[in-house]
C-alpha positions in Angstrom: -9.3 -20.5 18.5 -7.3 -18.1 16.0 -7.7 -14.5 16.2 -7.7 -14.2 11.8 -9.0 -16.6 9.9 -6.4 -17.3 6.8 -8.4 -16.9 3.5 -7.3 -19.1 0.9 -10.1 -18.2 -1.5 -10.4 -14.6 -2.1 -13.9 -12.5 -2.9 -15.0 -12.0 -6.3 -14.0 -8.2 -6.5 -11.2 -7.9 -4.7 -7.6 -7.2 -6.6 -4.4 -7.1 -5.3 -1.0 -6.7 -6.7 1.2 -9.0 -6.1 5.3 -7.6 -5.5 7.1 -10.8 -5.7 5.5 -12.2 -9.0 5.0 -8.6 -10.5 1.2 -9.3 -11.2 -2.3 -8.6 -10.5 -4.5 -11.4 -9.2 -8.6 -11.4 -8.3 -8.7 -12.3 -4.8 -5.5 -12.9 -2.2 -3.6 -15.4 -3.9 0.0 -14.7 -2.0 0.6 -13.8 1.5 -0.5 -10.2 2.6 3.0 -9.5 3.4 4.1 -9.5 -0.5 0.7 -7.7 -1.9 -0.6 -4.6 -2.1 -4.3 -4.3 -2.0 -7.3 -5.1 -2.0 -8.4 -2.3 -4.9 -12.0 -2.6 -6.2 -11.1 -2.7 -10.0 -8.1 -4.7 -12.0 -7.3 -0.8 -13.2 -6.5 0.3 -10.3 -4.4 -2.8 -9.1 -2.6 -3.0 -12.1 -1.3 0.9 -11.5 -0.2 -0.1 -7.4 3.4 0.4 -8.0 2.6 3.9 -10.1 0.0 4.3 -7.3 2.6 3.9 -3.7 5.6 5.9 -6.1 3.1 8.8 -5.9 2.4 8.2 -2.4 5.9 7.9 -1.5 6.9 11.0 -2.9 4.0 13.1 -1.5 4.8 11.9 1.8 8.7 13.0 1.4 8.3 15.9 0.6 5.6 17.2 3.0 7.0 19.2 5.4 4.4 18.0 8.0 6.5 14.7 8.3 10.1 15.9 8.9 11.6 17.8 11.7 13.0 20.8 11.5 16.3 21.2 10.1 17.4 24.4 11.4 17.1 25.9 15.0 14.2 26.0 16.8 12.4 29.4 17.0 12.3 31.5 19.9 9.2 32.0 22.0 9.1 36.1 22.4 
């Protein structure tokens, strides 16, 4: 018995962006490893690359996610 069942049809609702053909499609057309999604209107599938640049950048320069560069600081 699988674990995941592999939808071939997707849901009414459901939009996904797909990175190898560069386009947005209603419901999982490609395989989850080349999509982004699902987002709950075309809008906001249609702006996933604009949407995981932003992301990207928050997250790079947050300085909760990077070690410290210089020496630790002393415990006094």
């Amino acid at each position: 018995m699988a674990l995941f069942k592999k939808r071939t049809v997707g849901k009414p609702g459901e939009w996904y962006y797909c990175l190898v053909h560069q386009k947005v499609e209603e419901g999982p057309e490609c395989p989850a490893k080349d999509r982004f999604g699902p987002y709950t209107t075309r809008e906001e599938a249609e702006h996933a690359m604009e949407t995981a640049q932003e992301r990207n950048l928050e997250w790079e320069t947050d300085p909760k996610w990077h070690d410290a560069t210089g020496p630790a600081p002393e415990d006094d």
